[in-house]
C-alpha positions as CSV (number, residue, x, y, z in Angstrom):
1,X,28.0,12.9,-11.8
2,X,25.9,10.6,-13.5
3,X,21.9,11.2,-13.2
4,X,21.2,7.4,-13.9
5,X,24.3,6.3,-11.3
6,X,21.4,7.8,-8.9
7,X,18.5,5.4,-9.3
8,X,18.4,4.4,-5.8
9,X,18.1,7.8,-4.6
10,X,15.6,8.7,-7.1
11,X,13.6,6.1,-6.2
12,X,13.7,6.5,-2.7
13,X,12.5,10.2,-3.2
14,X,9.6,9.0,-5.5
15,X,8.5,6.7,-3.2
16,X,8.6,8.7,-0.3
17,X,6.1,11.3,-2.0
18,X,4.1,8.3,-2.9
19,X,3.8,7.5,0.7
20,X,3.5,10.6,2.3
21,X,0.8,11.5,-0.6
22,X,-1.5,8.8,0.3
23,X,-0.4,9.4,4.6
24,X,-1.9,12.8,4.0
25,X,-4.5,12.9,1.3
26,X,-6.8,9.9,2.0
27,X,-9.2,9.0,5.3
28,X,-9.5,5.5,5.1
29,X,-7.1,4.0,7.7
30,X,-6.1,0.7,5.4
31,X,-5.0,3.4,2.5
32,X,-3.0,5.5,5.8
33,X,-1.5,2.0,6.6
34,X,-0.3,1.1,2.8
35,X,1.4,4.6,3.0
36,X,3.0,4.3,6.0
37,X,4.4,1.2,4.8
38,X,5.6,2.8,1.2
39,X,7.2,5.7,2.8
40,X,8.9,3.1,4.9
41,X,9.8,0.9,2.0
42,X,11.6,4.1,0.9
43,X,14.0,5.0,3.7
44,X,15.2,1.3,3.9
45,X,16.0,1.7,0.3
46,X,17.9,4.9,1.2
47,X,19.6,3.4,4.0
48,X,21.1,0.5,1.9
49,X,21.9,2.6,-0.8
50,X,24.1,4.8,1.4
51,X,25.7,1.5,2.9
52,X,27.0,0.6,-0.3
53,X,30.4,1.7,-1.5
54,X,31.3,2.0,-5.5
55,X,34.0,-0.8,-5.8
56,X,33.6,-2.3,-2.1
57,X,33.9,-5.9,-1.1
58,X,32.7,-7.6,1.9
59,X,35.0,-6.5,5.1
60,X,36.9,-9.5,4.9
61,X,40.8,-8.8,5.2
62,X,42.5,-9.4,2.1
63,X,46.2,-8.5,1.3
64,X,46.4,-4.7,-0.2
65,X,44.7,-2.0,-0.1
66,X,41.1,-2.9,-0.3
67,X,37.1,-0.5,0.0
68,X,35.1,-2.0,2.2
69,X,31.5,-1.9,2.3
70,X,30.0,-1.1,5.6
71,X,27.3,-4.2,6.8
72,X,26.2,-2.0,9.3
73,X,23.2,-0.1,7.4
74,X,22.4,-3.3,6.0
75,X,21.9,-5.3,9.7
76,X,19.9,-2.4,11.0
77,X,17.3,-2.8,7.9
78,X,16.9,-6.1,8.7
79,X,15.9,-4.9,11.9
80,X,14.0,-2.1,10.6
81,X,11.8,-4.4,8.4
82,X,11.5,-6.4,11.4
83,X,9.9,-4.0,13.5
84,X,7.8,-2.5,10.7
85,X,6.1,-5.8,9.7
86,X,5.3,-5.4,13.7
87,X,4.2,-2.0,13.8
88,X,1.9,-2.8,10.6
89,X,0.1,-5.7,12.3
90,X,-1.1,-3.8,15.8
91,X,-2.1,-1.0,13.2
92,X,-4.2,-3.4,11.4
93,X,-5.4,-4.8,14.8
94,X,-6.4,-1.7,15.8
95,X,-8.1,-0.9,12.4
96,X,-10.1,-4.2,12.7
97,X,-10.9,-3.0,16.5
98,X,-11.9,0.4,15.8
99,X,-14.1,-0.9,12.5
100,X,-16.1,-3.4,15.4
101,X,-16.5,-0.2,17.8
102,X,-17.2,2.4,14.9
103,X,-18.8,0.6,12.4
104,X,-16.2,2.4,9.8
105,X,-12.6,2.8,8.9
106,X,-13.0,6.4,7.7
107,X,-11.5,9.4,9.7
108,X,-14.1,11.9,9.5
109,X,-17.1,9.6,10.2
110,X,-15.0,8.0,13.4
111,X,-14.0,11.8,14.5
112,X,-17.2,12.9,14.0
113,X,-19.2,10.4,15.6
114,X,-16.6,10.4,18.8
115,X,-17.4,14.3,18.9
116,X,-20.8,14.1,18.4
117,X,-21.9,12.3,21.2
């Protein structure tokens, strides 16, 4: 098999480090948010790239014998991106309403200051 037939998948793994990288490493809650949303940029790419067959038309029937694509992974990601562009905005709501409470958008200070008093 061909290394370079697998882009796709090598750029879903690459991204999903990326994302989980910046989930886990940083504090600021805008960085947590841009890696939530990479790591989800990267299983919609996997998702499509495992709905797409090597040779595969749309499922329209035609005479013969013919590979389909599946459209289901690709309807589901529309959905998908959907509800992510939702998810992303209440997160940023929340950021803005916890930066008015806190006075930051850093983990430690907001856990520290909830802890401390």
């Amino acid at each position: 098999m061909n290394l370079l037939g697998l882009v796709n998948y090598w750029a879903f793994i690459i991204l999903m480090m990326i994302g989980l990288y910046i989930l886990l490493s940083r504090g600021n809650l805008i960085k947590k948010m841009v890696g939530l949303s990479v790591f989800q940029t990267a299983v919609f790419i996997m998702y499509i790239s495992m709905g797409k067959v090597q040779g595969g038309t749309a499922p329209i029937l035609m005479n013969g014998d013919v590979a389909y694509s599946n459209p289901l992974p690709h309807v589901l990601i529309l959905t998908a991106i959907v509800v992510g562009v939702a998810t992303t905005a209440v997160g940023l709501s929340l950021i803005v309403r916890i930066h008015e409470a806190y006075g930051t958008i850093e983990e430690d200070e907001i856990q520290i200051e909830d802890f401390g008093t």
